[in-house]
C-alpha positions as CSV (number, residue, x, y, z in Angstrom):
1,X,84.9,184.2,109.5
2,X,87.0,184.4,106.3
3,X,85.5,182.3,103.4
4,X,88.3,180.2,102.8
5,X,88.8,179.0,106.6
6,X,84.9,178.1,106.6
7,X,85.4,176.0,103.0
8,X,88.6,174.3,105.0
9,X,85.9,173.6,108.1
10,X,83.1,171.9,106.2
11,X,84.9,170.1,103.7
12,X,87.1,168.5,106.9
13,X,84.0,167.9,109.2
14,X,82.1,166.2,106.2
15,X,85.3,164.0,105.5
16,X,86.0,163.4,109.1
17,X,82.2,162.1,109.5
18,X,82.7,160.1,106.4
19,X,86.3,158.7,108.0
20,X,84.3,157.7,111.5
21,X,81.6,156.2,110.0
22,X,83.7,153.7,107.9
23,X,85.8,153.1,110.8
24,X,82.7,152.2,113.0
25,X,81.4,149.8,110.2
26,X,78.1,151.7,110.2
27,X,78.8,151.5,106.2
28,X,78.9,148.1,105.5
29,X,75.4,146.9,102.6
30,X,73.0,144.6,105.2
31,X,73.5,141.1,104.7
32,X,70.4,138.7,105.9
33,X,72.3,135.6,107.5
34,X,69.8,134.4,109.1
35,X,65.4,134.0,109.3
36,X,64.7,136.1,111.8
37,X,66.6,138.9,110.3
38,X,64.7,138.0,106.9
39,X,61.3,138.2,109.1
40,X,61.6,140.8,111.0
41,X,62.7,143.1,108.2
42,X,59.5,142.1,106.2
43,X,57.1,142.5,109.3
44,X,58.3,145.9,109.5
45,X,56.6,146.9,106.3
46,X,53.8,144.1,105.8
47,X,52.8,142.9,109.7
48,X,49.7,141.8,108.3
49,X,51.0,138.9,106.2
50,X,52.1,135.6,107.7
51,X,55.5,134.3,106.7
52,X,55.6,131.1,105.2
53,X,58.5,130.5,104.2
54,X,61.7,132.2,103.4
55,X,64.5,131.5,100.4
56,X,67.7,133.8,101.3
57,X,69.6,134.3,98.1
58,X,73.3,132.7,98.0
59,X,74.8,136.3,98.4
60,X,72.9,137.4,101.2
61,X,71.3,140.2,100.1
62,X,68.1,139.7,99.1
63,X,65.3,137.0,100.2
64,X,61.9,135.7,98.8
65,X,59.4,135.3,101.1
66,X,56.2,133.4,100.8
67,X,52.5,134.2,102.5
68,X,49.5,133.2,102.2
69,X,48.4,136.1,99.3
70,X,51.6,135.6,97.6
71,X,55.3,136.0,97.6
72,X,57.3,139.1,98.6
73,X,60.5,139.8,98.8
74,X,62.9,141.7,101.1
75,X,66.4,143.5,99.8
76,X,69.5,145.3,101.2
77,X,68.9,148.9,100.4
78,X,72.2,150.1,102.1
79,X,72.6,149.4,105.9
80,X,68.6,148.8,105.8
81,X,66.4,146.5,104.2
82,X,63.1,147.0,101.8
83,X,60.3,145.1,101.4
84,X,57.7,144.5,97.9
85,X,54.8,142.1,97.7
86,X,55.5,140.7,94.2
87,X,52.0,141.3,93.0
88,X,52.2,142.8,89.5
89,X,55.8,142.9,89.2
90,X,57.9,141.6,86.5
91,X,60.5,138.4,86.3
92,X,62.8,138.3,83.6
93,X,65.6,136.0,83.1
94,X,69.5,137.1,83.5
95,X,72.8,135.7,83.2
96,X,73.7,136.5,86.8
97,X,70.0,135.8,88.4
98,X,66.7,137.6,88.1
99,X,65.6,140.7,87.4
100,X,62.5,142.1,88.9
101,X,60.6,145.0,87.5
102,X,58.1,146.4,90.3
103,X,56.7,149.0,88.1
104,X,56.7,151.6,91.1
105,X,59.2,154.8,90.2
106,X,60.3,154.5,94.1
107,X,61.8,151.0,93.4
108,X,61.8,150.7,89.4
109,X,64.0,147.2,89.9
110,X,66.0,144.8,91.5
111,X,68.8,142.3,90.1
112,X,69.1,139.5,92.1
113,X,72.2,137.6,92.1
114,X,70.7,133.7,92.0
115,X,73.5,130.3,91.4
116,X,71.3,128.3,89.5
117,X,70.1,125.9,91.7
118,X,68.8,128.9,93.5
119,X,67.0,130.7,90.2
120,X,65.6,127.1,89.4
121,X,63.6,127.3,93.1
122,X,62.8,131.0,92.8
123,X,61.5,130.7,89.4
124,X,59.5,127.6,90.9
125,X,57.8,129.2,93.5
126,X,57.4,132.8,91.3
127,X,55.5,131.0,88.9
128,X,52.7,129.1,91.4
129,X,52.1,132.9,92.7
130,X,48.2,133.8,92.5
């Protein structure tokens, strides 16, 4: 097969893929709307710590969760969600929210987008973490 026609067949498949993808919605960032969603996307990675509680930022994107050895927290990381204990990790203050700083070169941060009501009441419960 001639060069050019193979170029013209991969750049269309890779763009038609792209196309049916975004027309299926199987692009659109997670969004936690709910608990359960919050839960069961932290069990996934830590099914040996008990949920306590669970703070879903106003955005939707990210949520602190609090156990028993500390809080975590569980982020949109495109159409899937991640999951950090928050044990030797960094908060800093910025305009928008919080910025944390896990110190781990697979996840070096995360801005979190926090209303101030909502970075008063993270801050609270970050700073009573053991």
């Amino acid at each position: 097969m001639p060069l050019h026609i193979l170029i013209i067949l991969v750049v269309g498949g890779i763009g038609l893929i792209a196309l049916l993808t975004y027309m299926f919605g199987l692009s659109k960032p997670l969004r936690f709307d709910s608990d359960a969603v919050v839960r069961a996307a932290w069990l996934r990675q830590f099914p040996e710590y008990e949920v306590s509680a669970i703070h879903i930022a106003p955005d939707k994107s990210a949520a602190l969760i609090e156990t028993a050895t500390g809080p975590g927290i569980v982020f949109a990381l495109g159409a899937d969600s991640c999951a950090h204990r928050l044990e030797g990790a960094e908060i800093r203050d910025t305009p928008g929210g919080l910025r944390i700083l896990f110190h781990d070169f697979a996840a070096p941060r995360l801005d979190v987008a926090l209303d101030p009501a909502a970075r008063a009441r993270w801050q609270q419960i970050l700073s009573e973490r053991p």
